[in-house]
VMD Tcl script that builds the backbone (N, CA, C; Angstrom):
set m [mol new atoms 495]
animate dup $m
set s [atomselect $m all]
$s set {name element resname resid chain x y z} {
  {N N UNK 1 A -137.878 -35.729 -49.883}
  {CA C UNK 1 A -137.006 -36.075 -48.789}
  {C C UNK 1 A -137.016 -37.594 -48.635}
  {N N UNK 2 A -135.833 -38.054 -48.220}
  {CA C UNK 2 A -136.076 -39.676 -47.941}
  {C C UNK 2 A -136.362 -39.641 -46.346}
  {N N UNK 3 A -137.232 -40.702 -46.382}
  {CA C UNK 3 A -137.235 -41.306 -44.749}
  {C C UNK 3 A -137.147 -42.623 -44.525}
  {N N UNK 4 A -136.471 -42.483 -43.554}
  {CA C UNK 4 A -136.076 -43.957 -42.849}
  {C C UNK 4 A -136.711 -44.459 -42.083}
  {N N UNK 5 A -137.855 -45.346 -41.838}
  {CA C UNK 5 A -138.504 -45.844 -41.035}
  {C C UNK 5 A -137.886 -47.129 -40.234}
  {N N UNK 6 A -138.568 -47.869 -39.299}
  {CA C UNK 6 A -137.883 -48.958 -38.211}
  {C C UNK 6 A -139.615 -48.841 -37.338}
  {N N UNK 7 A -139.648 -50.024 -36.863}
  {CA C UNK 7 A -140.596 -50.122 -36.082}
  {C C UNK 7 A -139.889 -51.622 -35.220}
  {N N UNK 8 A -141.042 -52.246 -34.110}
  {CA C UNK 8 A -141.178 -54.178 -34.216}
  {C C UNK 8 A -142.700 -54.598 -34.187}
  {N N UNK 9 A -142.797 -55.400 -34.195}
  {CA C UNK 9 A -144.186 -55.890 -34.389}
  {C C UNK 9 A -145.137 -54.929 -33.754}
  {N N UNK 10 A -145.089 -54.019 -32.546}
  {CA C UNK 10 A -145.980 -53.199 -32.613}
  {C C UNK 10 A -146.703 -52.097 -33.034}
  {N N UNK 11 A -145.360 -51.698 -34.083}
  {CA C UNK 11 A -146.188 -50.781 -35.277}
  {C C UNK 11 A -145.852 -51.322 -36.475}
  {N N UNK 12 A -146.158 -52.756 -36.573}
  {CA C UNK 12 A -145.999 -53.137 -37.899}
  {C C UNK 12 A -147.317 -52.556 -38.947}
  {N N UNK 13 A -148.282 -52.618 -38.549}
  {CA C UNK 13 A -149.709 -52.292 -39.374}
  {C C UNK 13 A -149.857 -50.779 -39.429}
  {N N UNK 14 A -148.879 -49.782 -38.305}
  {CA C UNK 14 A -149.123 -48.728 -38.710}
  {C C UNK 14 A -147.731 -48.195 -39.852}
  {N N UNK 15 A -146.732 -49.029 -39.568}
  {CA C UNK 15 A -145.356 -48.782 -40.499}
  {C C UNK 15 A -146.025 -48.743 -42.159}
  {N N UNK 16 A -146.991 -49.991 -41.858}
  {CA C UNK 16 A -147.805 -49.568 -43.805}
  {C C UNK 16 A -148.421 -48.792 -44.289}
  {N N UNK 17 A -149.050 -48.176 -43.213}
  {CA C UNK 17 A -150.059 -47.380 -43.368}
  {C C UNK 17 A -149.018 -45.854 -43.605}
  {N N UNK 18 A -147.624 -45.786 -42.575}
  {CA C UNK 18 A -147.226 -44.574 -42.812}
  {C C UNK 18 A -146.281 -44.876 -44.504}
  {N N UNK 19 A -145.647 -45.841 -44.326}
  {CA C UNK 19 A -145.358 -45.936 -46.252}
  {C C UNK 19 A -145.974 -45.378 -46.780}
  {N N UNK 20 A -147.163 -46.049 -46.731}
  {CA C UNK 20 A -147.960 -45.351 -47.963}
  {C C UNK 20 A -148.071 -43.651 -47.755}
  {N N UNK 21 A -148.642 -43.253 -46.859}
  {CA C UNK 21 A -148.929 -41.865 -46.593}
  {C C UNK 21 A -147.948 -41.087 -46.583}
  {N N UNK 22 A -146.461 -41.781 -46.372}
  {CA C UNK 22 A -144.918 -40.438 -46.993}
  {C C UNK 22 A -144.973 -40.753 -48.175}
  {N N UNK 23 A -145.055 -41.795 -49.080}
  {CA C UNK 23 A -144.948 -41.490 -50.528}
  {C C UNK 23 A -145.923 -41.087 -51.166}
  {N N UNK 24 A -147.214 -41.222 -50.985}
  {CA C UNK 24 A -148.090 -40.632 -51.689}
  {C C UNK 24 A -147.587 -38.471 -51.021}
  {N N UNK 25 A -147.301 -38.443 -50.194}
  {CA C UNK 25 A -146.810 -36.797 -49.673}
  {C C UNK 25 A -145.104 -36.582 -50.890}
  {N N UNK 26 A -144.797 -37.581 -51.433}
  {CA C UNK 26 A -144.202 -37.068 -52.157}
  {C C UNK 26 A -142.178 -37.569 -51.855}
  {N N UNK 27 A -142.443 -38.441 -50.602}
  {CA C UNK 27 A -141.173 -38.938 -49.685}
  {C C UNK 27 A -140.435 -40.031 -50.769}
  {N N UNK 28 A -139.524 -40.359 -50.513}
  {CA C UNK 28 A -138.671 -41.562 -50.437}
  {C C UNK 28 A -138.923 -42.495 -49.573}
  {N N UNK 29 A -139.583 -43.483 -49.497}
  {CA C UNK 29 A -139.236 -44.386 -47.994}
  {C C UNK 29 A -138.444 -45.512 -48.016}
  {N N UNK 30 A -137.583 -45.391 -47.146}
  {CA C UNK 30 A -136.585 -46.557 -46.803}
  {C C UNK 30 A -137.290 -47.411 -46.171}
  {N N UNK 31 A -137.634 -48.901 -45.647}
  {CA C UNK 31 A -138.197 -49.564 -44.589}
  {C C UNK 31 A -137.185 -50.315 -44.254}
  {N N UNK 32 A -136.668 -50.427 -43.079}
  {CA C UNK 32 A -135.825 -50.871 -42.189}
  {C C UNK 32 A -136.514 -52.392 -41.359}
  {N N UNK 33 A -137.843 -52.174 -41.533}
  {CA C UNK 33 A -138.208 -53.901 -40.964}
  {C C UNK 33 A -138.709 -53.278 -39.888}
  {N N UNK 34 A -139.743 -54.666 -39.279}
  {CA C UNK 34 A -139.522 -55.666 -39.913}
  {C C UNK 34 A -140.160 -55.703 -41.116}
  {N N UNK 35 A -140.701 -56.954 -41.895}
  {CA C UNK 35 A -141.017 -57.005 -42.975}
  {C C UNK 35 A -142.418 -57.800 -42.888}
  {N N UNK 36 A -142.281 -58.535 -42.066}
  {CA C UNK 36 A -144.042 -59.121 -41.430}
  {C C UNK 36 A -143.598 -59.744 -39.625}
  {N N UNK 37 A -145.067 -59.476 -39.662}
  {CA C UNK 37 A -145.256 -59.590 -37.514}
  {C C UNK 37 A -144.497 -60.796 -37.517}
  {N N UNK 38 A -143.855 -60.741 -35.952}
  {CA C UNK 38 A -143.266 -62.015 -35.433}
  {C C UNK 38 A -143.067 -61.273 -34.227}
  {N N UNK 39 A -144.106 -61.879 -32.828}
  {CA C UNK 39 A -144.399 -61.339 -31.774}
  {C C UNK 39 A -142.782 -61.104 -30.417}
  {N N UNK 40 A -141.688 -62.058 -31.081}
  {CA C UNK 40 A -140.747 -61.895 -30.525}
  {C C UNK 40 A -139.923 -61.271 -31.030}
  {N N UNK 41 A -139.877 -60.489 -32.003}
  {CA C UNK 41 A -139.157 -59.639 -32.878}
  {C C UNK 41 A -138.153 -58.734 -31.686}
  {N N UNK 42 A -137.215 -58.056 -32.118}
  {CA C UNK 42 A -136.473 -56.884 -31.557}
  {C C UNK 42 A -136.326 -55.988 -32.265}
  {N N UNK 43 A -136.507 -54.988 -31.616}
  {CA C UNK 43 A -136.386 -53.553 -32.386}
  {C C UNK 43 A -135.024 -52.975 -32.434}
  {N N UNK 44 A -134.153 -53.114 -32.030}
  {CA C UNK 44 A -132.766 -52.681 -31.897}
  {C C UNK 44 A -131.766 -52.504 -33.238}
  {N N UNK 45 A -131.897 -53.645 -33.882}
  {CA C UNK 45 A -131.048 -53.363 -35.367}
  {C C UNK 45 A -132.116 -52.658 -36.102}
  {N N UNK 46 A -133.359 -52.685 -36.051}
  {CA C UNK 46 A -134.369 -52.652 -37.003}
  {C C UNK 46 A -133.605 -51.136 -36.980}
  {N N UNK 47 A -133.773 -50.229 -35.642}
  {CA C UNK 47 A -133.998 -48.740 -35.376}
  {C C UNK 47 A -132.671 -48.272 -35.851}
  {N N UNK 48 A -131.734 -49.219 -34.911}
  {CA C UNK 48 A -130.131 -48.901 -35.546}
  {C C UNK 48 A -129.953 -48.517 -36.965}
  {N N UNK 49 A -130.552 -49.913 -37.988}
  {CA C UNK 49 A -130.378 -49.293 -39.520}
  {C C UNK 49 A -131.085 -48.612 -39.867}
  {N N UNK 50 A -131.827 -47.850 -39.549}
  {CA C UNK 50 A -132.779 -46.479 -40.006}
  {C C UNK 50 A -132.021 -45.486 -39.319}
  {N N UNK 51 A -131.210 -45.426 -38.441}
  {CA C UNK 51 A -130.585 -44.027 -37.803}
  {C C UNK 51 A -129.650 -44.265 -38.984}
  {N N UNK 52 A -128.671 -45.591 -39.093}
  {CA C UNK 52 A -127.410 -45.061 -40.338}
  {C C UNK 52 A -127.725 -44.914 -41.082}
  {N N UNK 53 A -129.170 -45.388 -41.856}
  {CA C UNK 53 A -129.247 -44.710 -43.069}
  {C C UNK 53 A -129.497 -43.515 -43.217}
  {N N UNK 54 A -129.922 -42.727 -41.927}
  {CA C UNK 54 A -130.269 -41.325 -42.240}
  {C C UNK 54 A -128.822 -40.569 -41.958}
  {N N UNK 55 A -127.783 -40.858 -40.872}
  {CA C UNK 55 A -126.398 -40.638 -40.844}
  {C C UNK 55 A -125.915 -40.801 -42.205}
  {N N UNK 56 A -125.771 -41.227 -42.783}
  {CA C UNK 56 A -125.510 -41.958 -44.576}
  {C C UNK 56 A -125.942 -41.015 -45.059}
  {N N UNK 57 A -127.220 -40.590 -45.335}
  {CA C UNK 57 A -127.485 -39.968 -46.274}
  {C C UNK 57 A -127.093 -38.174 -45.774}
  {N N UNK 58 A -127.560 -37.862 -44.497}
  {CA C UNK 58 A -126.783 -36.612 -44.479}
  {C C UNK 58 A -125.843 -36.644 -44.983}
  {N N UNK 59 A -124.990 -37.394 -44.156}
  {CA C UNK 59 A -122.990 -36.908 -44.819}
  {C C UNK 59 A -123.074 -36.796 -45.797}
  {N N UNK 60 A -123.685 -37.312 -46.960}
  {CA C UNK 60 A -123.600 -37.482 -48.653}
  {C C UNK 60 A -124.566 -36.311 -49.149}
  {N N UNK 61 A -125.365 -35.254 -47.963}
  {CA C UNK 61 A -125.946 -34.436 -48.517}
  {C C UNK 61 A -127.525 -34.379 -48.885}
  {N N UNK 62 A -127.767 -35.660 -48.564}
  {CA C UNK 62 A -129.107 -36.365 -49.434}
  {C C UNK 62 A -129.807 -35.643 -48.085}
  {N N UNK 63 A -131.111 -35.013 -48.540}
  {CA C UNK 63 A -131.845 -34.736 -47.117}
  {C C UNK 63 A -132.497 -36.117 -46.799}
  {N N UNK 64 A -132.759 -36.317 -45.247}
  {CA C UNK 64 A -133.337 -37.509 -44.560}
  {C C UNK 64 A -133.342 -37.152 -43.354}
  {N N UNK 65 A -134.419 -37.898 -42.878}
  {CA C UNK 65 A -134.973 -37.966 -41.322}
  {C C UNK 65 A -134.877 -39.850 -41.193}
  {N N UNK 66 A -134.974 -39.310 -40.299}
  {CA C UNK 66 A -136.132 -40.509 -39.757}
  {C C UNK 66 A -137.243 -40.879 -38.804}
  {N N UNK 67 A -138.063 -42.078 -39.169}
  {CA C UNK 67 A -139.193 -42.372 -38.045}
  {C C UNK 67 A -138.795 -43.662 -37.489}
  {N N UNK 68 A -139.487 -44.132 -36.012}
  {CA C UNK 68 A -138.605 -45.391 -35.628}
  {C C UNK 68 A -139.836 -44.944 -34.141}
  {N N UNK 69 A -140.651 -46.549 -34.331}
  {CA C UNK 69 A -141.622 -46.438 -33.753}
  {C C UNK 69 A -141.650 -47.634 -33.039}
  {N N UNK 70 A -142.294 -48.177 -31.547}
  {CA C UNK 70 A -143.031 -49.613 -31.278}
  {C C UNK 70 A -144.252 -49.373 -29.854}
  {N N UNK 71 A -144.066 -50.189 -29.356}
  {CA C UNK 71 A -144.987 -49.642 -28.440}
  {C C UNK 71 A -145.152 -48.253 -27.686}
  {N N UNK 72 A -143.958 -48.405 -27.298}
  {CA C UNK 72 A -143.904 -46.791 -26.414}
  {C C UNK 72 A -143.505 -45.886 -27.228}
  {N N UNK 73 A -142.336 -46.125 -28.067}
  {CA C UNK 73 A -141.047 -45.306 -28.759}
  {C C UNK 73 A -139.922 -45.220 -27.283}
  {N N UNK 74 A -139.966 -45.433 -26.420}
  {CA C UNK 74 A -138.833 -45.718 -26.033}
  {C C UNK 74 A -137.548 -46.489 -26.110}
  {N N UNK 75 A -137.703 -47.513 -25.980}
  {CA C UNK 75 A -136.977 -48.367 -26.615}
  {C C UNK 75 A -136.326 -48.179 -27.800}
  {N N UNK 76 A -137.089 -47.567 -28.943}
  {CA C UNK 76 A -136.703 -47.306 -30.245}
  {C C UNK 76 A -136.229 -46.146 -30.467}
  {N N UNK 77 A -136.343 -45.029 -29.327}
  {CA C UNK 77 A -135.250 -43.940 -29.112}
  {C C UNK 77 A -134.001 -44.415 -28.502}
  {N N UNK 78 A -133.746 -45.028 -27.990}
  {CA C UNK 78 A -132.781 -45.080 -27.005}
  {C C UNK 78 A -131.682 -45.710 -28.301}
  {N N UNK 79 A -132.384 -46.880 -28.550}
  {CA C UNK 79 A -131.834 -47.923 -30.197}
  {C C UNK 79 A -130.752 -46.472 -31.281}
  {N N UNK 80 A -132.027 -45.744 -31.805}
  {CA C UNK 80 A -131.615 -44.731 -32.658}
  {C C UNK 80 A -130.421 -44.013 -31.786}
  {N N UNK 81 A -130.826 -43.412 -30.694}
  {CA C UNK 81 A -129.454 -42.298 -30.350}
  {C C UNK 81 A -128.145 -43.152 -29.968}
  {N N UNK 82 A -128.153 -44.257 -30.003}
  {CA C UNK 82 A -126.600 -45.241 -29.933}
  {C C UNK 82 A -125.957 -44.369 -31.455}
  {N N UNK 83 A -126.514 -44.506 -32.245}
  {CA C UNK 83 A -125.639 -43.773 -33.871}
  {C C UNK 83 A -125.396 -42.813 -33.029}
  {N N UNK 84 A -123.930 -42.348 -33.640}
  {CA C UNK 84 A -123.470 -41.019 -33.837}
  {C C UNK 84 A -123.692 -40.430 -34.718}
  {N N UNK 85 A -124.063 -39.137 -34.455}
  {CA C UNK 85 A -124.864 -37.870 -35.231}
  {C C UNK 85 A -126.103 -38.179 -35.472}
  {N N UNK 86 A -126.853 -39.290 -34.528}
  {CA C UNK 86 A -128.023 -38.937 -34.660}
  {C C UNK 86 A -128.537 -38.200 -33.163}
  {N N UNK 87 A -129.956 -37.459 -33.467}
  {CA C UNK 87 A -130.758 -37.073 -32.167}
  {C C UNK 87 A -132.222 -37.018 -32.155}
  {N N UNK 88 A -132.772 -38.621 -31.646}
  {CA C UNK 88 A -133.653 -39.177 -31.753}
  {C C UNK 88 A -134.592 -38.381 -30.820}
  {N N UNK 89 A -135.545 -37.865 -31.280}
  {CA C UNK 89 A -136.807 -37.265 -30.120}
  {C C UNK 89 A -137.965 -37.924 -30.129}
  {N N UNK 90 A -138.580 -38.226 -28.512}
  {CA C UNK 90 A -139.710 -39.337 -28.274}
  {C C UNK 90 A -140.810 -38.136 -28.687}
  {N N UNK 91 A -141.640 -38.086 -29.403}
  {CA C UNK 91 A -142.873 -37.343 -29.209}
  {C C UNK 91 A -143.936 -37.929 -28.766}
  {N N UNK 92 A -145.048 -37.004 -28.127}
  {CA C UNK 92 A -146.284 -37.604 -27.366}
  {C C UNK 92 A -147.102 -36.421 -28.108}
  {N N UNK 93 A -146.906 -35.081 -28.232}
  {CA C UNK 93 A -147.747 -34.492 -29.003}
  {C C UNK 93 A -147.371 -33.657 -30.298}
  {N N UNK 94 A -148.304 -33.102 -30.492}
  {CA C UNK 94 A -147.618 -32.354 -31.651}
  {C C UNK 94 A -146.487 -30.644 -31.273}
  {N N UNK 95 A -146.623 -30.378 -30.425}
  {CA C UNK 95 A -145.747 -29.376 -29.972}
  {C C UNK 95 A -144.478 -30.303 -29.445}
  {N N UNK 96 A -144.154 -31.714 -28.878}
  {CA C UNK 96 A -142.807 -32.111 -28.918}
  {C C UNK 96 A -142.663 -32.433 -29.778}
  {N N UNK 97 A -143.102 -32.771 -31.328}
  {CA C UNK 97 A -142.817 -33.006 -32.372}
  {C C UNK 97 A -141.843 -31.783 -33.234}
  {N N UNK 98 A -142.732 -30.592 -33.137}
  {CA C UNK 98 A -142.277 -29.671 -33.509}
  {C C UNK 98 A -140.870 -28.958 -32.677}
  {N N UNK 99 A -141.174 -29.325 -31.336}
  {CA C UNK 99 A -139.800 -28.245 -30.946}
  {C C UNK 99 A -138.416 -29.405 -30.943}
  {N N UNK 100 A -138.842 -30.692 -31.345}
  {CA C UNK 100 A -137.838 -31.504 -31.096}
  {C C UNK 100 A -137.136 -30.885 -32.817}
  {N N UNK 101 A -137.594 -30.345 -33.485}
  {CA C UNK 101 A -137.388 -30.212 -34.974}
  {C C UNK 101 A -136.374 -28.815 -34.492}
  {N N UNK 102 A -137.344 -27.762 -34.163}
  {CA C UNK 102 A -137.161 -26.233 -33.979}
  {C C UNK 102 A -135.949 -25.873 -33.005}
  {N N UNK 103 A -135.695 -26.523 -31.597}
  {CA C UNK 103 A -134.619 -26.570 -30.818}
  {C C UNK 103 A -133.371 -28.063 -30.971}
  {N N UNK 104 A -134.077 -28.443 -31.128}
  {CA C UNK 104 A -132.865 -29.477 -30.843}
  {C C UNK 104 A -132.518 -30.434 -32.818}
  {N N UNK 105 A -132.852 -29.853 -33.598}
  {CA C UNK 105 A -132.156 -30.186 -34.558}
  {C C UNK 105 A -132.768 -31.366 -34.825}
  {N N UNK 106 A -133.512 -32.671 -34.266}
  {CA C UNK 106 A -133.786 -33.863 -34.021}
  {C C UNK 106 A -133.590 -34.585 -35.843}
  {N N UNK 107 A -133.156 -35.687 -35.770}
  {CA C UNK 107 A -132.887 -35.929 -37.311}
  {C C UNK 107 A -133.825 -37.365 -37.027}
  {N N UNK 108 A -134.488 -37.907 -36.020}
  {CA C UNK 108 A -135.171 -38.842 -35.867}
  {C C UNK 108 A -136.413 -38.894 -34.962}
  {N N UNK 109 A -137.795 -39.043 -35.397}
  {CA C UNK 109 A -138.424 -38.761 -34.585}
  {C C UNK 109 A -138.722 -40.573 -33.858}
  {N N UNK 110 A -139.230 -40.336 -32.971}
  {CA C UNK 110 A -140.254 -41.801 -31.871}
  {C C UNK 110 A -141.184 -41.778 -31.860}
  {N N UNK 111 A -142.147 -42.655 -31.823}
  {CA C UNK 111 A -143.743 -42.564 -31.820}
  {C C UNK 111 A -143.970 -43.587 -30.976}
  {N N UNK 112 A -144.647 -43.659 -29.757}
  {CA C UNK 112 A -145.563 -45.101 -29.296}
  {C C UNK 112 A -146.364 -45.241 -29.911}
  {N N UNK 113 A -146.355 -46.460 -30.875}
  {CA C UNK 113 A -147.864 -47.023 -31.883}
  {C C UNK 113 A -148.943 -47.204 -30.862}
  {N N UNK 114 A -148.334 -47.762 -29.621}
  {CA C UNK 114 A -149.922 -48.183 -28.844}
  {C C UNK 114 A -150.317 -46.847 -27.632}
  {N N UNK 115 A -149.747 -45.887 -28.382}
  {CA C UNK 115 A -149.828 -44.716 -27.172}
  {C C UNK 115 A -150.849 -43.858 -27.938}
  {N N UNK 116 A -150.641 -44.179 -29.063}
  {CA C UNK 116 A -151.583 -42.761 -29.957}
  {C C UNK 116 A -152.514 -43.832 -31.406}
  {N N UNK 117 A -153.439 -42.524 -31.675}
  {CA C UNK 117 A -154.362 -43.476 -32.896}
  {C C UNK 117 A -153.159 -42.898 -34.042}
  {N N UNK 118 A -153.505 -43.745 -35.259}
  {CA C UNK 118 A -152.814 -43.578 -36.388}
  {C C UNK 118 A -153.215 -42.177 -36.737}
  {N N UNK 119 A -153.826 -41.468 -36.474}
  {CA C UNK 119 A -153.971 -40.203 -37.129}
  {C C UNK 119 A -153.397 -39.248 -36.372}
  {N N UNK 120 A -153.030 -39.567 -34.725}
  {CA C UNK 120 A -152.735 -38.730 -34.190}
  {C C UNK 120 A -151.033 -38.627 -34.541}
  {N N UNK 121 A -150.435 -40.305 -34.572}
  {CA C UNK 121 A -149.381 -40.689 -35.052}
  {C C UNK 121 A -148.635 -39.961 -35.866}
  {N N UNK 122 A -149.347 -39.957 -37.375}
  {CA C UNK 122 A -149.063 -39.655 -38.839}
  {C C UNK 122 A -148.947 -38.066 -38.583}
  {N N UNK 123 A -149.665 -36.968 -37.490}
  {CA C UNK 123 A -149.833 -35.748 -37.477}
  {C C UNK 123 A -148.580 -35.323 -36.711}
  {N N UNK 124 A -148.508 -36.135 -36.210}
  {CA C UNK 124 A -146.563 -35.609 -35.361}
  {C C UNK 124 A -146.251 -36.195 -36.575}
  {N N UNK 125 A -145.542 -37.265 -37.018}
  {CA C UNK 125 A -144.436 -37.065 -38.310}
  {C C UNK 125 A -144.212 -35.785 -39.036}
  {N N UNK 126 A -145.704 -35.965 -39.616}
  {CA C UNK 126 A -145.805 -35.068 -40.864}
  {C C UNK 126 A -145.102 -33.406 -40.284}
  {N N UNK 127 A -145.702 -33.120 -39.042}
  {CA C UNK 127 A -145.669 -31.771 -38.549}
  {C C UNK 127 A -143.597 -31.791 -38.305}
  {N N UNK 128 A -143.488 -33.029 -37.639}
  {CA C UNK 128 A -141.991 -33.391 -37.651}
  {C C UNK 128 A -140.629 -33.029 -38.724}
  {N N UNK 129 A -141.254 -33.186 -39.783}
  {CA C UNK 129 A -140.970 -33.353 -41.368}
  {C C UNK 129 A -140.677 -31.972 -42.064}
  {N N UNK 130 A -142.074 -31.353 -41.901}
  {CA C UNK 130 A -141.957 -30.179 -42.249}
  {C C UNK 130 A -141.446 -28.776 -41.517}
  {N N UNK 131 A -141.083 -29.128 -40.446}
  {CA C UNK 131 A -140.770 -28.242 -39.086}
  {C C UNK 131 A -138.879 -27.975 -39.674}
  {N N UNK 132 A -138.973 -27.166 -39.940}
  {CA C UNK 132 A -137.467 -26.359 -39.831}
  {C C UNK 132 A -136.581 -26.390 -38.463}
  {N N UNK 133 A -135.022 -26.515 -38.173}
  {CA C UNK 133 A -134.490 -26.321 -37.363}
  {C C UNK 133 A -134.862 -24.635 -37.514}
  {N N UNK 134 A -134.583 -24.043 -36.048}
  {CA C UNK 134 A -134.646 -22.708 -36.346}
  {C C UNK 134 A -133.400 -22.041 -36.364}
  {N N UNK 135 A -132.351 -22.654 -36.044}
  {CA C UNK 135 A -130.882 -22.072 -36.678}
  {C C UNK 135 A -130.451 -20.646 -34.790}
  {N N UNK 136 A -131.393 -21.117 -33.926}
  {CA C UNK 136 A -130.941 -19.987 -33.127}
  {C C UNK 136 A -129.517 -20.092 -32.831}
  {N N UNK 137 A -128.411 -19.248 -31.976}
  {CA C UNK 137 A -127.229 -19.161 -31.692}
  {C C UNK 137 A -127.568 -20.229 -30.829}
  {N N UNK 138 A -128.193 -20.664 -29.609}
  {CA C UNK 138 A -128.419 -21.088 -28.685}
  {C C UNK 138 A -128.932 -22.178 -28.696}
  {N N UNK 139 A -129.438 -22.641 -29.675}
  {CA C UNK 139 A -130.136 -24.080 -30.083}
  {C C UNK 139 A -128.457 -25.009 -30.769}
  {N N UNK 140 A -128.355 -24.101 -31.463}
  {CA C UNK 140 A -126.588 -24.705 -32.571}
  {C C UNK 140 A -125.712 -24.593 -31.415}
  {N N UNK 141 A -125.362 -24.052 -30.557}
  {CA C UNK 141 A -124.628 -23.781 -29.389}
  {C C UNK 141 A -124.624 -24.820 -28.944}
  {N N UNK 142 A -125.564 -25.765 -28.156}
  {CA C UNK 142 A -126.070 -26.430 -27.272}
  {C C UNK 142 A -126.270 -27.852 -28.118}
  {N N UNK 143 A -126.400 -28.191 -29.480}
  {CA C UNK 143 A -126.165 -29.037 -30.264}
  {C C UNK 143 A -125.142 -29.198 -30.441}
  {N N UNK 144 A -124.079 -28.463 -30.494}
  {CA C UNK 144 A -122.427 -28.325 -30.548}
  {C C UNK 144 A -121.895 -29.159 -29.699}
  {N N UNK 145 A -122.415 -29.127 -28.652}
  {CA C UNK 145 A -121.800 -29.294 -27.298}
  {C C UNK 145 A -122.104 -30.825 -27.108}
  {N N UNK 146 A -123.283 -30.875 -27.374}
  {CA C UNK 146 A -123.997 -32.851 -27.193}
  {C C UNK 146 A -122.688 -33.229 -28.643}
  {N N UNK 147 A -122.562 -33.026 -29.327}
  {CA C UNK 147 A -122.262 -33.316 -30.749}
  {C C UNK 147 A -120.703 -33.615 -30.120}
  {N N UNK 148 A -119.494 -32.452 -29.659}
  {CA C UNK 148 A -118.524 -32.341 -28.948}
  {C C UNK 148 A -118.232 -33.639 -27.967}
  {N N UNK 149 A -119.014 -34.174 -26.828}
  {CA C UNK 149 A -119.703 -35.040 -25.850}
  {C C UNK 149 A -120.054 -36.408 -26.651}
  {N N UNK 150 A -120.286 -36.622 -27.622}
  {CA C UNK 150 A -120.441 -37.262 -28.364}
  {C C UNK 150 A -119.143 -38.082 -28.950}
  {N N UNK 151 A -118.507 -37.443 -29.521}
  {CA C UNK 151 A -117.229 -37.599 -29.925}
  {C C UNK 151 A -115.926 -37.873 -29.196}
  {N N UNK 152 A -115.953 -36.814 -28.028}
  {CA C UNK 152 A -114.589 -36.308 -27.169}
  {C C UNK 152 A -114.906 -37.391 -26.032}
  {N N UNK 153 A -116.341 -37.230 -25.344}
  {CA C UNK 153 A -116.297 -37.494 -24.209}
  {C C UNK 153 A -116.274 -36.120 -23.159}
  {N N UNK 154 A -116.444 -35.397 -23.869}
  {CA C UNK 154 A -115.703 -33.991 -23.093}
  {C C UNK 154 A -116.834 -32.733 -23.426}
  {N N UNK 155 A -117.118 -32.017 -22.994}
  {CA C UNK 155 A -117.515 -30.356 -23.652}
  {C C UNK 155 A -116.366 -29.684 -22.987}
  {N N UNK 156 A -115.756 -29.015 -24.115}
  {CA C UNK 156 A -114.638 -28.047 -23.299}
  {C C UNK 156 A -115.338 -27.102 -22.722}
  {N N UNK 157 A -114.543 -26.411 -21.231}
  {CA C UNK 157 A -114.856 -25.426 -20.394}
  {C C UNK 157 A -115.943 -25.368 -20.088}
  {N N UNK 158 A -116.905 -26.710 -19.950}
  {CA C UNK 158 A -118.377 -27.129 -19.392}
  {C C UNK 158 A -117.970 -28.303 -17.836}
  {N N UNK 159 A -116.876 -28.534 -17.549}
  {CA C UNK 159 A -117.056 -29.424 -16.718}
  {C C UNK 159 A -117.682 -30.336 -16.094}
  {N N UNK 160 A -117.597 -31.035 -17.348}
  {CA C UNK 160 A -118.137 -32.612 -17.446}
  {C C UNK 160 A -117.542 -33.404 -16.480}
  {N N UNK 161 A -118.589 -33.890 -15.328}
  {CA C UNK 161 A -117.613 -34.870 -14.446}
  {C C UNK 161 A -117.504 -36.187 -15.617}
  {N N UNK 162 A -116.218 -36.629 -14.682}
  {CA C UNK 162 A -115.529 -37.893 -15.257}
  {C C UNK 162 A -114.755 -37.490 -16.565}
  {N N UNK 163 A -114.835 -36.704 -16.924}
  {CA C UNK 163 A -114.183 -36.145 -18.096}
  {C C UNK 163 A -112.691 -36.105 -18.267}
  {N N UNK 164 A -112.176 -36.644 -18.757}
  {CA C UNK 164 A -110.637 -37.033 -18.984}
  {C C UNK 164 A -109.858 -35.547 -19.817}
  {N N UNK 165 A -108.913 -34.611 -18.972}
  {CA C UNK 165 A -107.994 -34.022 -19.594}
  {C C UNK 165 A -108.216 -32.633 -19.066}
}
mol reanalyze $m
mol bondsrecalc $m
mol representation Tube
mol addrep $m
């Protein structure tokens, strides 16, 4: 699988550490930057070009995720879900890792580097990675609809305030 990583200077030392540990698992890794610390860095394009490259490579079929990490992972969620067709999930443990996979489709996970140790880190990805959507009516239903909202501005026959038409 390829992955797209993004961090800013606060998971720069763990962004190497996870390189190494998706390709030695057998990954592709993209690195999106930065490329070395610089304490005023921004995370915003960094995260941005790791969501299109994983947008990119779906449409073309290629399987891909992505990771997109800094202090909190907030910031670097918020960055990622600006792409369309992406759906960036913040994890804190390993069960939001997994159901962000299992319910909500998530094609990007978040990590706070300074929230968790590198091992606890690397154990949401990995679990992230390997976690199947589960394909329920009700999970694809409800992805439809953000996806719809996404696009339109609208979910039909959901009455979206402000919703034009």
């Amino acid at each position: 699988m390829r992955i797209h990583i993004a961090t800013d200077h606060a998971g720069l030392d763990f962004s190497r550490h996870l390189q190494e540990h998706l390709a030695a698992a057998g990954h592709e890794v993209v690195d999106h930057g930065p490329v070395e610390y610089d304490a005023l860095d921004d995370y915003p394009a960094f995260c941005i070009n790791a969501a299109l490259g994983v947008v990119r490579d779906q449409r073309a079929g290629v399987e891909a995720l992505g990771v997109v990490f800094g202090g909190s992972g907030n910031g670097e969620q918020i960055a990622a879900n600006k792409v369309e067709g992406i759906r960036a999930a913040l994890a804190w443990s390993l069960d939001t890792a997994l159901l962000a996979r299992q319910h909500n489709d998530a094609n990007v996970i978040s990590i706070g580097a300074r929230q968790h140790t590198v091992e606890e880190a690397t154990s949401f990805i990995d679990a992230f990675i390997a976690e199947p959507f589960s394909g329920a009516e009700r999970h694809a239903r409800r992805i439809a609809q953000l996806a719809e909202y996404e696009t339109t501005g609208d979910i039909a026959g959901k009455g979206v305030d402000g919703a034009e038409g």
